[in-house]
Backbone as CSV, one residue per row, in Angstrom:
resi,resn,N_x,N_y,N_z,CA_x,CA_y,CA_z,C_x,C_y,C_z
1,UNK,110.909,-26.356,147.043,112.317,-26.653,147.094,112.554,-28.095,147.515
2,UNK,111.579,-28.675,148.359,111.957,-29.913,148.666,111.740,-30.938,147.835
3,UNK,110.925,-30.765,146.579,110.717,-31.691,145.654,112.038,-31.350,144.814
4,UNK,112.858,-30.220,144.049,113.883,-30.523,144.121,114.621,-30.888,144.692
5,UNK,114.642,-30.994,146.002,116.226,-31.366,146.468,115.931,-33.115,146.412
6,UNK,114.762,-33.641,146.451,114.365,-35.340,146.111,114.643,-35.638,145.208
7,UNK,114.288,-34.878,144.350,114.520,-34.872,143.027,116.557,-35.294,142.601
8,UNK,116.625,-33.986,143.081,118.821,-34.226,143.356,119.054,-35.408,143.698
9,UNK,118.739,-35.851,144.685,118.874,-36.848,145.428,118.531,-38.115,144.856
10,UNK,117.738,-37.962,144.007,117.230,-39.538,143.278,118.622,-39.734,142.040
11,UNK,118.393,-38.200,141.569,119.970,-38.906,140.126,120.984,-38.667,141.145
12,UNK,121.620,-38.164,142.172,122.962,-38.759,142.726,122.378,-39.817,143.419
13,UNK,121.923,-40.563,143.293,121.637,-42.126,143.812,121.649,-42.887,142.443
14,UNK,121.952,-41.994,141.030,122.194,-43.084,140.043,120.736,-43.276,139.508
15,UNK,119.495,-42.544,139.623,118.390,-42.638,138.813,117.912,-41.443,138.016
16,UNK,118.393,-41.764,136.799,118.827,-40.483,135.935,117.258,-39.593,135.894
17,UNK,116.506,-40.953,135.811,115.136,-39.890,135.488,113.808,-40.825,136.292
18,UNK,113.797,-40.198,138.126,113.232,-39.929,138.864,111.417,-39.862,138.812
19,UNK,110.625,-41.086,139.241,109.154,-40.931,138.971,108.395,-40.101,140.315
20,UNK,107.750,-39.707,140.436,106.795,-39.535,141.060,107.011,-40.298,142.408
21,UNK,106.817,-41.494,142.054,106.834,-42.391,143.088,108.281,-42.378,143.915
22,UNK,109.170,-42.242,142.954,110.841,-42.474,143.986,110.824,-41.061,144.806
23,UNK,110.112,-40.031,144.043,110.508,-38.779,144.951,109.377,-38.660,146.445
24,UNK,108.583,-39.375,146.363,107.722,-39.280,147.555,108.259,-40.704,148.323
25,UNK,108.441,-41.383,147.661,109.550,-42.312,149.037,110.557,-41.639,149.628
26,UNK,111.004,-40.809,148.908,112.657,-39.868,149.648,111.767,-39.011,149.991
27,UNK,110.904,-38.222,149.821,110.307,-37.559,150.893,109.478,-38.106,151.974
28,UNK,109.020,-39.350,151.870,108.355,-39.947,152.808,108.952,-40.410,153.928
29,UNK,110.381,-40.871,153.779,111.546,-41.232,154.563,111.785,-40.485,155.204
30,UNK,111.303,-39.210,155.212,111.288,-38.030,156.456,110.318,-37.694,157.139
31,UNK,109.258,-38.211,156.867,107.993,-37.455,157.209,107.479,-36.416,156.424
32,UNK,107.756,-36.455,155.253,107.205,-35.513,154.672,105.975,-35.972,153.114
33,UNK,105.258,-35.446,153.643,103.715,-35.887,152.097,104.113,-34.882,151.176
34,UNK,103.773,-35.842,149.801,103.814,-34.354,148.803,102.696,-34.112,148.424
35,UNK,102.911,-32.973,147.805,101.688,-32.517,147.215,101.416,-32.594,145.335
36,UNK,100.543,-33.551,144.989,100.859,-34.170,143.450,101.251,-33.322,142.621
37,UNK,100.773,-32.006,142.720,100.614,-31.210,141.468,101.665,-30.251,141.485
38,UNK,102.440,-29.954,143.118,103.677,-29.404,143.090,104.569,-30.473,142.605
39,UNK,104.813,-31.723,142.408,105.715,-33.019,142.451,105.948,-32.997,141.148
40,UNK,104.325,-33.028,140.303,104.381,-33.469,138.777,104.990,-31.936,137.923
41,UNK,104.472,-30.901,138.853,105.397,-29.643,138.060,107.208,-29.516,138.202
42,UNK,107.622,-30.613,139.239,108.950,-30.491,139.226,109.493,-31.133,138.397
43,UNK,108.741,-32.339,138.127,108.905,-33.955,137.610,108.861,-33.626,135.978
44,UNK,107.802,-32.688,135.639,107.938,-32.344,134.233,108.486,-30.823,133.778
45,UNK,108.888,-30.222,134.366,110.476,-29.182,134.118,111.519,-30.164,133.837
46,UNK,111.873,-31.122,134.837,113.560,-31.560,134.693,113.678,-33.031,134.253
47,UNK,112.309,-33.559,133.803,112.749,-34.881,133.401,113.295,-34.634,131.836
48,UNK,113.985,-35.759,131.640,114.840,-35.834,130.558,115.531,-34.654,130.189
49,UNK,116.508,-33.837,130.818,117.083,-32.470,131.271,118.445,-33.470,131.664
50,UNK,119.419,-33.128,131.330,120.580,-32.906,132.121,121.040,-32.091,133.724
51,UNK,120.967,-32.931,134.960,121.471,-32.187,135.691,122.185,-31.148,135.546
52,UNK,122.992,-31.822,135.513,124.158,-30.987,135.504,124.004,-29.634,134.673
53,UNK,123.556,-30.011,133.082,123.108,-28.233,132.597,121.989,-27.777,133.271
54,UNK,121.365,-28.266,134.011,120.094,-27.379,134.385,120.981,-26.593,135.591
55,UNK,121.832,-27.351,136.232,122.540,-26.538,137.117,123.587,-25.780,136.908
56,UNK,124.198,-25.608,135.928,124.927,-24.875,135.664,124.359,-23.924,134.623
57,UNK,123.299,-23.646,134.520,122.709,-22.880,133.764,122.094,-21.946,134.521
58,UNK,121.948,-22.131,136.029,121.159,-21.892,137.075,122.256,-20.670,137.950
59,UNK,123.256,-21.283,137.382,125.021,-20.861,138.319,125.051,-19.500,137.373
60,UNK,125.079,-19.803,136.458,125.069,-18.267,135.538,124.014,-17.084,135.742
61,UNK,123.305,-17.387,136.046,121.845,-16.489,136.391,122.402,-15.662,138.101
62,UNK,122.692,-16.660,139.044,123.603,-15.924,140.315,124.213,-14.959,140.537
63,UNK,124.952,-15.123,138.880,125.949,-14.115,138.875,125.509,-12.649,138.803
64,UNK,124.461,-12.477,138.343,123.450,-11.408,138.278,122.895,-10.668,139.622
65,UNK,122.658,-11.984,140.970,122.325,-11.296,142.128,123.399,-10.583,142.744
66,UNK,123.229,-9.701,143.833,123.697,-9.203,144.255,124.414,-9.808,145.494
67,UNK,125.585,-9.910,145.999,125.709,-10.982,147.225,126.858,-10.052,148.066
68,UNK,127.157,-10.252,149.575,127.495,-9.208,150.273,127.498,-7.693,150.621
69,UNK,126.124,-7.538,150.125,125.901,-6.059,150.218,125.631,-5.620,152.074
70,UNK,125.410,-7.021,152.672,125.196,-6.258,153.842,125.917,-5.951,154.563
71,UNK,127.324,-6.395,153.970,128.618,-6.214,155.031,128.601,-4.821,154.305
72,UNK,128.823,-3.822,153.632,129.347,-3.118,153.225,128.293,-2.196,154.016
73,UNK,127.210,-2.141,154.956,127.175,-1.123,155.553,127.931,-0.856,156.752
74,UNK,127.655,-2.197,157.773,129.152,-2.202,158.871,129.916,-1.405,158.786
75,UNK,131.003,-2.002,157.840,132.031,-1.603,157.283,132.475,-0.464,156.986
76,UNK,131.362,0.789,156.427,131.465,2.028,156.263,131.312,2.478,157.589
77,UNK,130.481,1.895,158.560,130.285,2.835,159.800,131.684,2.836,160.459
78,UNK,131.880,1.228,160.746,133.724,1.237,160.975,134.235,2.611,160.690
79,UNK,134.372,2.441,159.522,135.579,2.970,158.718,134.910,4.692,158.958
80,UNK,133.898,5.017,158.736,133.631,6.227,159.424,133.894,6.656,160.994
81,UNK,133.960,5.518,161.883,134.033,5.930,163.330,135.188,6.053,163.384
82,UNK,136.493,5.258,162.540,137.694,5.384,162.546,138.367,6.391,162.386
83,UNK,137.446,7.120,161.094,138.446,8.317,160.500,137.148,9.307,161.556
84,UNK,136.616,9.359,162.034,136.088,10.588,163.391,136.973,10.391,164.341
85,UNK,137.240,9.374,165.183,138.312,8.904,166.215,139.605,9.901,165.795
86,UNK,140.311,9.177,164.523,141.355,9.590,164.220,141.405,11.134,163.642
87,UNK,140.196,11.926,163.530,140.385,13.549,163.468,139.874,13.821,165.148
88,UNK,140.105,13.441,165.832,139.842,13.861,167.316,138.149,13.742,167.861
89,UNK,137.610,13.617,167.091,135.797,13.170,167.685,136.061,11.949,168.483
90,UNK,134.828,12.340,169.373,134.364,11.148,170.396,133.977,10.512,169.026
91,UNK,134.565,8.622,169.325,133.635,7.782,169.037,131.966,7.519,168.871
92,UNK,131.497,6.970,168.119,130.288,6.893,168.144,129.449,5.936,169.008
93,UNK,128.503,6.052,169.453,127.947,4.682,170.305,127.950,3.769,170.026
94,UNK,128.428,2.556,170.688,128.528,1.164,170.198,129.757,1.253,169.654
95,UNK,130.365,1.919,169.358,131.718,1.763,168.822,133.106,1.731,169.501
96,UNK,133.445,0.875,169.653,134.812,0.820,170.970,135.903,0.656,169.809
97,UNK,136.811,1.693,170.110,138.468,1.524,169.400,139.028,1.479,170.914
98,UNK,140.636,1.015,170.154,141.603,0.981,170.981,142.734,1.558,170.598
99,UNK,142.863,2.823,171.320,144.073,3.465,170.920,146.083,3.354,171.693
100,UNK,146.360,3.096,170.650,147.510,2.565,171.422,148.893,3.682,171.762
């Protein structure tokens, strides 16, 4: 990931198509060494590629994952301790309402 994000970083600095060498100066500027053969596999996926479509081509594929699934267990326990509360059950542990 970090040879892409050097990579990003070299064309929003205005260098459309990024060598080897510019991406291990922007990684070197941190302390960080690359490793050639991870560098040259990034370097030859996205050279002469359009940012921008490689990233928005990338945005469409997302849409496929799954995203906030972990709130929706919370949420049911809530909403289960609520409607137990509200048919007369003790609350569940960890669960504090406030009845007014």
């Amino acid at each position: 990931m970090r040879y892409v994000a050097a990579y990003l970083l070299a064309v929003l600095g205005g260098n459309t198509s990024p060598s080897a060498k510019d991406i291990k100066a922007i990684l070197g500027s941190v302390g960080i060494e690359a490793d050639d053969d991870r560098l040259n596999k990034v370097i030859s996926e996205l050279n002469g590629k359009d940012i921008n479509e490689v990233m928005n081509s990338g945005l469409s594929k997302l849409t496929s994952v799954p995203a906030g699934g972990a709130v929706a267990a919370p949420a049911a326990a809530a909403a289960a301790a609520a409607a137990a509360v509200g048919a007369g059950a003790a609350p569940a542990a960890g669960v504090y309402t406030t009845q007014y």
